[in-house]
C-alpha positions as CSV (number, residue, x, y, z in Angstrom):
1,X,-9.0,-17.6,-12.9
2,X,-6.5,-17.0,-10.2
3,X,-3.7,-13.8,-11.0
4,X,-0.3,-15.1,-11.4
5,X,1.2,-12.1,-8.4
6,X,-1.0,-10.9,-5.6
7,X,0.6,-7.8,-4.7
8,X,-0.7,-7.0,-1.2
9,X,-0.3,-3.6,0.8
10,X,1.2,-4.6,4.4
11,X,1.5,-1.1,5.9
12,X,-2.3,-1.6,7.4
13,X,-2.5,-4.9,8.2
14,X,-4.2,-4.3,11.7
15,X,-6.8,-2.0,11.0
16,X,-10.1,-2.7,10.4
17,X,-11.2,-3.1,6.5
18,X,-12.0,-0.5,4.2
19,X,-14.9,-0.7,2.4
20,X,-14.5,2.6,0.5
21,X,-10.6,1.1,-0.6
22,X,-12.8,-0.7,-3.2
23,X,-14.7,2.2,-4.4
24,X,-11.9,2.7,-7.4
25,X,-12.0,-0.7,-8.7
26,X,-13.7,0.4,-12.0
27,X,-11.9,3.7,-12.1
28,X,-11.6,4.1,-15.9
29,X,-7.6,5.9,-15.0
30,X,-6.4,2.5,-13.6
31,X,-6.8,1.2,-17.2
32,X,-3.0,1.7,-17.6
33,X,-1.5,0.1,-14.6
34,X,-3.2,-3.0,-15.9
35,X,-1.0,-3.9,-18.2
36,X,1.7,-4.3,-15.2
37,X,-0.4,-4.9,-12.3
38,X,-2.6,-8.0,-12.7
39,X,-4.1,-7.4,-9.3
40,X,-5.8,-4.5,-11.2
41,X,-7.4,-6.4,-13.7
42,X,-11.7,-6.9,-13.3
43,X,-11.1,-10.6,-13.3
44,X,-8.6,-10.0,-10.3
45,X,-11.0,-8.5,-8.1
46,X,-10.9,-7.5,-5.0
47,X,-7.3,-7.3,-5.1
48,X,-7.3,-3.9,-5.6
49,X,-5.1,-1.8,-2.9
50,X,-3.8,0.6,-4.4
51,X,-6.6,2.0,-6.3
52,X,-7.6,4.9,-4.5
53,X,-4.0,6.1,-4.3
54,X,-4.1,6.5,-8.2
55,X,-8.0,7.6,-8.3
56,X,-7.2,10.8,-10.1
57,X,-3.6,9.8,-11.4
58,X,-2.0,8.0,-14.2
59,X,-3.8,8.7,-17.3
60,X,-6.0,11.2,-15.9
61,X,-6.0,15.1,-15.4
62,X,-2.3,15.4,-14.1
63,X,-2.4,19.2,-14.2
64,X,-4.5,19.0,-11.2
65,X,-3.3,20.9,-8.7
66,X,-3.9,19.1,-5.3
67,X,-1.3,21.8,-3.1
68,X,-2.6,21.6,0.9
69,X,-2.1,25.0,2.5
70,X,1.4,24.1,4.3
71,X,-0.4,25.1,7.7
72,X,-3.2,22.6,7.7
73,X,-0.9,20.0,6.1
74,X,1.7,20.5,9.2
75,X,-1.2,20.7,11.8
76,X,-2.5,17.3,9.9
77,X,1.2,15.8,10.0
78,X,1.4,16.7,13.5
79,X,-2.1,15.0,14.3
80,X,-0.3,11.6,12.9
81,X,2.9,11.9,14.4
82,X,0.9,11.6,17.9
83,X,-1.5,9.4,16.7
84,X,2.1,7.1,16.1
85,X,2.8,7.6,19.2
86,X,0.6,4.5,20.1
87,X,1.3,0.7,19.7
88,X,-2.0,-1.0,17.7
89,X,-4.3,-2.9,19.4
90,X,-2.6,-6.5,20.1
91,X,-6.3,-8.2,18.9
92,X,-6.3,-6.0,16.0
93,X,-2.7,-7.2,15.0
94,X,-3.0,-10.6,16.4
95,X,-6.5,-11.0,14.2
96,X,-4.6,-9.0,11.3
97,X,-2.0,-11.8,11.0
98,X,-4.3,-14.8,10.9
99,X,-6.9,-13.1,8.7
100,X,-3.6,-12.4,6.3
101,X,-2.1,-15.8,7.3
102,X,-5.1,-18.1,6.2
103,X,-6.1,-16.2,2.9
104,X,-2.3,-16.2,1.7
105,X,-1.9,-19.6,2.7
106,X,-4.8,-20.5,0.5
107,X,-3.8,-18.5,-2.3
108,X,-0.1,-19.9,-2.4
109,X,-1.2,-23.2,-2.3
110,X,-2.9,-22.7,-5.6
111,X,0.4,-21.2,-6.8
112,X,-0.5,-17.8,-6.9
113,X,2.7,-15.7,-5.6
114,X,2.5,-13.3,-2.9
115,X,4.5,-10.1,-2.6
116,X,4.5,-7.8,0.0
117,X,5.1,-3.8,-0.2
118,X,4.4,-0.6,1.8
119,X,2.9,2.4,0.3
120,X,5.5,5.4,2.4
121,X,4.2,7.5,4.9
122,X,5.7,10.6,6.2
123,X,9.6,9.5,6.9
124,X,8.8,11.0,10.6
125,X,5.8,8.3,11.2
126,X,8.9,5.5,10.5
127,X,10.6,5.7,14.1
128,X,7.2,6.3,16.0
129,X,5.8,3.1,18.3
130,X,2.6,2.4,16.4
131,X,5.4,1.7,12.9
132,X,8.3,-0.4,14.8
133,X,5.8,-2.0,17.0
134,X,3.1,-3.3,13.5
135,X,6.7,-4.0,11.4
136,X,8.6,-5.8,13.9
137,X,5.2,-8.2,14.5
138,X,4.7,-8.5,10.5
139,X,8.7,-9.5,9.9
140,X,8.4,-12.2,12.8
141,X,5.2,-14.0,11.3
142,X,5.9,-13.4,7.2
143,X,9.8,-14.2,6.5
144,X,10.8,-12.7,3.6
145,X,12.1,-15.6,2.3
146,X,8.4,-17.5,2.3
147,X,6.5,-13.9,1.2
148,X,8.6,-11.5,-0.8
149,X,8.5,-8.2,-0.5
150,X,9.1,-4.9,-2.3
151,X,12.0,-2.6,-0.5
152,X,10.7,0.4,1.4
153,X,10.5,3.6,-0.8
154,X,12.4,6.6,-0.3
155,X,9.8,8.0,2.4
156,X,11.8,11.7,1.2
157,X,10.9,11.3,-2.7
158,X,6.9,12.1,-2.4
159,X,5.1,14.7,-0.4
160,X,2.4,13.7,2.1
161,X,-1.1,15.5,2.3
162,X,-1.5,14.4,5.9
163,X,1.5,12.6,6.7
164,X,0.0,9.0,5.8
165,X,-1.4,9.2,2.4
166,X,0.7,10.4,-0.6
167,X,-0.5,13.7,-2.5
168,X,-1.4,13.4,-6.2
169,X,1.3,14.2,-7.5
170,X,3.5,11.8,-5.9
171,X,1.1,8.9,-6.7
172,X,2.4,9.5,-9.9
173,X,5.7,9.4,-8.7
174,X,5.4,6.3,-6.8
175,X,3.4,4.2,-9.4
176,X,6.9,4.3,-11.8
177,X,8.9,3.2,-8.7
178,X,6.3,0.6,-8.1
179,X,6.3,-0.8,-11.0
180,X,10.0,-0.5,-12.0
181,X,10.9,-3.1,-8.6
182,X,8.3,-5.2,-10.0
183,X,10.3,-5.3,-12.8
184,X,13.8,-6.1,-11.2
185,X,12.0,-9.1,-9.6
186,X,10.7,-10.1,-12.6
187,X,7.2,-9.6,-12.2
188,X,5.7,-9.2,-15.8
189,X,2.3,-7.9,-17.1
């Protein structure tokens, strides 16, 4: 059975895959973004992207307390920002995009839709080569018009443990803002 929406994460399109993404799929605290995420759903594997951003969220132990001591978070921020400071690897992009073309292509032609979002990174990462270079090469080869997508998020709304990956408690955060755009484009559970 193919899912009605594949909601697909574009920030990383150029990186190598992540086998440990996958490591959430059966995370018993996902059970509630099912309902609104098909992509979720055990019969939707692997489509499962965001999982590891909600591991320990929504409908589990939100009084966790996940605070980074503000040193080792800025020393970790400042590791990124330089780290941004490169373009990717052309091959890496180049193989990205056709890896991405060929598997949406495949999926669209057996009417399943495609939407494309970013989860936010640190609002300093956004004006750093490796960002503009990996956006301006995914916005020439997947019009928005052929493959939706879901506007940015306020990068400002959610605190960062290391400048690329959102802290706990703004997973939370992000997950209602997720899912209410889903809404407005009429994306249903």
């Amino acid at each position: 059975k193919k899912p009605k929406y594949l909601l697909v994460e574009s920030n990383f399109y150029y990186s190598k895959p992540d086998k440990t993404v996958s490591e959430g799929v059966f995370n018993p605290f996902i059970m509630p973004l099912r309902k609104w995420l098909p992509s979720f759903r055990e019969e939707n594997q692997p489509a499962n992207l965001l999982i590891p951003l909600f591991k320990n969220g929504i409908g589990g132990n939100n009084n966790t307390s996940e605070k980074i001591d503000i040193t080792i978070q800025n020393s970790l921020l400042k590791q990124r920002i330089t780290e941004y400071q490169t373009v990717p690897d052309s091959n890496m992009m180049t193989k990205g995009i056709e890896r991405l073309k060929t598997d949406l292509a495949e999926l669209r032609s057996q009417g399943v839709k495609v939407i494309l979002f970013e989860i936010p990174v640190n609002c300093k990462l956004y004006n750093t080569p490796k960002y503009l270079v990996a956006e301006k090469r995914l916005n020439q080869e997947f019009h928005v018009e052929k493959y939706p997508r879901l506007p940015l998020s306020d990068c400002s709304a959610y605190e960062y443990a290391d400048g690329e990956h959102i802290s706990f408690q703004s997973a939370v955060t992000f997950a209602d803002w997720f899912v209410g755009e889903l809404k407005k484009m009429g994306v249903k559970p």
